[in-house]
C-alpha positions in Angstrom: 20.9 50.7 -65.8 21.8 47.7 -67.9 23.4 44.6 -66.5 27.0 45.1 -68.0 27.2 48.9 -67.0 25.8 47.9 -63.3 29.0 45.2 -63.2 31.7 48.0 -64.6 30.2 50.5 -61.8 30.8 47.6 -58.9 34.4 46.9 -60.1 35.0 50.6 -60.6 33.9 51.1 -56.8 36.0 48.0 -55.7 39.0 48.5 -57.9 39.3 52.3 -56.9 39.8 51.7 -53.2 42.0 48.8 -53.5 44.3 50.5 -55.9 44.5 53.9 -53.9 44.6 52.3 -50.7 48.0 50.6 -51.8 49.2 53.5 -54.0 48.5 56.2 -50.8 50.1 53.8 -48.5 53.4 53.4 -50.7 53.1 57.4 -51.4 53.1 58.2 -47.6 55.5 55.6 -46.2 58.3 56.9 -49.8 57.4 60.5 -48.2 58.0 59.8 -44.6 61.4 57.0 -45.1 63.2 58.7 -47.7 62.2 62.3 -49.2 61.0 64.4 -45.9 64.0 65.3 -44.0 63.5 63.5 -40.1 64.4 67.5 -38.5 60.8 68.5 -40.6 58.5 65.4 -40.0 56.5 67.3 -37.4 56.1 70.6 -39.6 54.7 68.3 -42.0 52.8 66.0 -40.0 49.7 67.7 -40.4 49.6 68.4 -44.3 50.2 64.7 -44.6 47.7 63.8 -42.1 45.6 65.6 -44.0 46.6 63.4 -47.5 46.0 60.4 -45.8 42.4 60.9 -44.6 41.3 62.9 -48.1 43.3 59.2 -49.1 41.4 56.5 -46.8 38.5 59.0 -47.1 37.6 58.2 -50.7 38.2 54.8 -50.5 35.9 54.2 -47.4 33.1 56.5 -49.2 33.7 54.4 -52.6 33.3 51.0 -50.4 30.2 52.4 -48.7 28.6 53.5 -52.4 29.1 50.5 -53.4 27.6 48.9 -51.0 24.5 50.8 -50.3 23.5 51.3 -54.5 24.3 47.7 -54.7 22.7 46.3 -51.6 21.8 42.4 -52.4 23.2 42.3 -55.4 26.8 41.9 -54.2 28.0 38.3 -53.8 
């Protein structure tokens, strides 16, 4: 892999988390304040629960990528 498309795969696998993490925290918090009803929070706690770690999930497995293909060569 060249140089330039090694830098483009380290940003994509820094950007990616960054921007979900904040974009599935904003998503879940809009969901919980304002568009679930408070009576059905608990009949959708686990759907949700589920969004949030398949959320987290990818962003934790796109840090680790990134850090074990690019091991050393991240300053």
């Amino acid at each position: 892999m060249n140089n330039q498309m090694k830098k483009a795969v380290k940003t994509a696998l820094l950007l990616y988390p960054i921007m979900m993490g904040i974009g599935g925290t904003i998503m879940l918090g809009v969901l919980l304040l304002s568009v679930i009803p408070k009576e059905e929070i608990p009949s959708v706690a686990l759907p949700l629960s589920t969004l949030g770690i398949y959320i987290y999930g990818t962003c934790a497995v796109s840090i680790i990528i990134r850090l074990t293909f690019f091991k050393g060569e991240i300053k």
